[in-house]
RONUTOR-123700 format. One record per residue (C-alpha): x, y, z; residue in one letter; residue number from 1. Coordinates in Angstrom, 3 decimals. Each point is the difference from the previous one (the first is absolute). Layout:
BEGIN
<c1:X | c2:Y | c3:Z | residuo:a | num:NUM> $
...
END
This chain:
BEGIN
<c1:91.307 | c2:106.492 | c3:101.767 | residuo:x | num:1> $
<c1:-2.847 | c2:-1.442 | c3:1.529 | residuo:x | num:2> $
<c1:-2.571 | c2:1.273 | c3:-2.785 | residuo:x | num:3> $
<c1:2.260 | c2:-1.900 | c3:-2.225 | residuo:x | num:4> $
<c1:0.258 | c2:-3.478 | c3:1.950 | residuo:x | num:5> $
<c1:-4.150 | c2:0.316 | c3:-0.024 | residuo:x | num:6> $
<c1:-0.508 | c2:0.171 | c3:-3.505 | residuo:x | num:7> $
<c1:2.841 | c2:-2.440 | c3:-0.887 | residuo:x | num:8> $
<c1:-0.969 | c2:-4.030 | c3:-0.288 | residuo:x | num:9> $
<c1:3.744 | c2:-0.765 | c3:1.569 | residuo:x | num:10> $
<c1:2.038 | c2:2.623 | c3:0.967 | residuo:x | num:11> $
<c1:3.743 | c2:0.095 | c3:-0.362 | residuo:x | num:12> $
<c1:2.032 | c2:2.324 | c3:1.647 | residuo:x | num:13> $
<c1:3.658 | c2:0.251 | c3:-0.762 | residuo:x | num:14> $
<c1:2.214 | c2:-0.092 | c3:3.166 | residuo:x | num:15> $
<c1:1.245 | c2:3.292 | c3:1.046 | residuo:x | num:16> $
<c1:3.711 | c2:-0.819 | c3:-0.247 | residuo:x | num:17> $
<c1:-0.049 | c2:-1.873 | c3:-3.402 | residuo:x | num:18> $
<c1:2.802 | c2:1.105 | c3:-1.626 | residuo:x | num:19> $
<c1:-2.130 | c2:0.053 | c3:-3.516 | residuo:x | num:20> $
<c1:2.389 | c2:2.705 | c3:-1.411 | residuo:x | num:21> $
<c1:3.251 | c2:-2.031 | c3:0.777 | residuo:x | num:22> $
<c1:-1.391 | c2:-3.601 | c3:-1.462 | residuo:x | num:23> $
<c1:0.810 | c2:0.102 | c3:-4.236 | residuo:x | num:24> $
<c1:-3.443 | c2:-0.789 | c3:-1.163 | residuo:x | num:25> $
<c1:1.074 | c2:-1.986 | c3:-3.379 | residuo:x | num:26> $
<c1:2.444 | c2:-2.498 | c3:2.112 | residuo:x | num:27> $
<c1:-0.595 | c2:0.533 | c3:3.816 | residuo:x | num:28> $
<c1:3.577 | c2:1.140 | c3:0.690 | residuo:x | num:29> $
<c1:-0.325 | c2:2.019 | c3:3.282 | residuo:x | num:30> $
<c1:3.193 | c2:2.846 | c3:0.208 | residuo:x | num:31> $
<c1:0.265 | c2:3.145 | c3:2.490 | residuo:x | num:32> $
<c1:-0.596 | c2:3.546 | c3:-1.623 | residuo:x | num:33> $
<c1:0.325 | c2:3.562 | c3:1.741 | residuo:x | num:34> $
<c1:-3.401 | c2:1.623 | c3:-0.030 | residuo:x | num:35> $
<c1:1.048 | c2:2.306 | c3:-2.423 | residuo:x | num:36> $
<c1:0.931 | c2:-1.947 | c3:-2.977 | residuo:x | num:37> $
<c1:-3.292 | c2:0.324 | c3:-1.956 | residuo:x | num:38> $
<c1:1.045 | c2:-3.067 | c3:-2.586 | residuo:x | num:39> $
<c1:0.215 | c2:-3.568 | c3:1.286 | residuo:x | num:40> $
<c1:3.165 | c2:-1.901 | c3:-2.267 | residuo:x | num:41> $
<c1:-0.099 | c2:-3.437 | c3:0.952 | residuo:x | num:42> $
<c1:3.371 | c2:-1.514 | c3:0.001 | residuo:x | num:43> $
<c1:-1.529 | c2:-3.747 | c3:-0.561 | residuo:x | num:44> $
<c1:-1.834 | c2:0.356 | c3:-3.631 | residuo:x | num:45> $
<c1:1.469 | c2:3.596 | c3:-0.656 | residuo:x | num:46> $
<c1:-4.053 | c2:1.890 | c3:-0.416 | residuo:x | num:47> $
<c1:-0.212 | c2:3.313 | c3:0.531 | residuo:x | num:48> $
<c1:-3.127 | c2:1.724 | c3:1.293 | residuo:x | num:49> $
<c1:-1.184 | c2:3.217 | c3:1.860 | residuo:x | num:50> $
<c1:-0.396 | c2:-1.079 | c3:3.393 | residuo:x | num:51> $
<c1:-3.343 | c2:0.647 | c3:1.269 | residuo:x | num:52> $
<c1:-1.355 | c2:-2.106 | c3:-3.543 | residuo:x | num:53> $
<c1:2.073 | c2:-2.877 | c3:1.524 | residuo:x | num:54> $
<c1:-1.804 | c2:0.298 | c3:3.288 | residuo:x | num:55> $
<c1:-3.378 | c2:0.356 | c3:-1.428 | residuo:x | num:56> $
<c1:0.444 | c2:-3.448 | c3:-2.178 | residuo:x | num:57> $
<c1:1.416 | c2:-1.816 | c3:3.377 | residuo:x | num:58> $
<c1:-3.186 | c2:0.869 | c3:1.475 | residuo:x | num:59> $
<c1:-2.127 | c2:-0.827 | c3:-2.502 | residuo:x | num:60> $
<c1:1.560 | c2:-3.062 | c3:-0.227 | residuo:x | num:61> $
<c1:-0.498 | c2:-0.726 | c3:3.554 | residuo:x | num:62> $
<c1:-3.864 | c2:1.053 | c3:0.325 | residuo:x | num:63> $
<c1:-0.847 | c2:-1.256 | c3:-3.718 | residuo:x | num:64> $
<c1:-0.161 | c2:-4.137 | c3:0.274 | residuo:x | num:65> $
<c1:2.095 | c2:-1.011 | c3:-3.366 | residuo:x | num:66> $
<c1:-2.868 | c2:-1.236 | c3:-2.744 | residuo:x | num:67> $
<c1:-1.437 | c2:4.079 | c3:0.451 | residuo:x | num:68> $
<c1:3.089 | c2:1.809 | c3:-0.816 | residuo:x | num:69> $
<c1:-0.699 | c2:1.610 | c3:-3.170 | residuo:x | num:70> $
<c1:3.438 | c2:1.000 | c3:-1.165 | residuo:x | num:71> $
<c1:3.370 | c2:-2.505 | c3:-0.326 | residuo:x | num:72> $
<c1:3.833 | c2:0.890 | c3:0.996 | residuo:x | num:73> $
<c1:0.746 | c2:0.622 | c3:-4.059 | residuo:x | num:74> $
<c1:-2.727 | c2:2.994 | c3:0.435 | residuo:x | num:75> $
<c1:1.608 | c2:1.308 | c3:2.892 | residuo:x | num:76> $
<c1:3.881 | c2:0.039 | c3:-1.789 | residuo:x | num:77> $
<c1:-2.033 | c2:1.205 | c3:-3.652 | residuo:x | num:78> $
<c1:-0.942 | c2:2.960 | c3:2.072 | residuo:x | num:79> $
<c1:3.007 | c2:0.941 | c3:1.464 | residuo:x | num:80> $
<c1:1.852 | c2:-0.645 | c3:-3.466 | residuo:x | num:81> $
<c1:-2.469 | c2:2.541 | c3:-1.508 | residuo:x | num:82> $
<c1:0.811 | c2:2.507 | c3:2.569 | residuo:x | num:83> $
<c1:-3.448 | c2:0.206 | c3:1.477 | residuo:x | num:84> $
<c1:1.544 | c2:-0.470 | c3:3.534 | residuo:x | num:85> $
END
């Protein structure tokens, strides 16, 4: 960890008890799920996706400022229509 806060400009570390998996990342709904449910099915705009991909695009989206993110919400649902999730 410290390597990387050397060689990073601004580092960003996402707090320990973020609850990244729980937080819908196409709306921001935020609902409770049992550690071993491995798909996140938001009950606010009805997406579902594997739940470690949901995670890893809440913190992306929390390290990443907005005008660098490379990929849109509509990307995110195409691939989990297409059954790459």
């Amino acid at each position: 960890m410290d390597d990387l806060k050397r060689k990073s400009r601004t580092p960003k570390v996402v707090p320990r008890y973020t609850p990244t998996s729980q937080i819908c990342s196409i709306c921001g709904h935020r609902q409770k799920m049992p550690l071993k449910e491995r798909t996140f099915n938001c009950g606010s705009c009805n997406i579902s996706i594997d739940r470690d991909l949901n995670a890893s695009i809440n913190i992306l989206e929390y390290m990443v400022p907005t005008e660098r993110r490379k990929f849109t919400p509509m990307d995110i649902k195409t691939y989990t229509y297409m059954g790459n999730a």
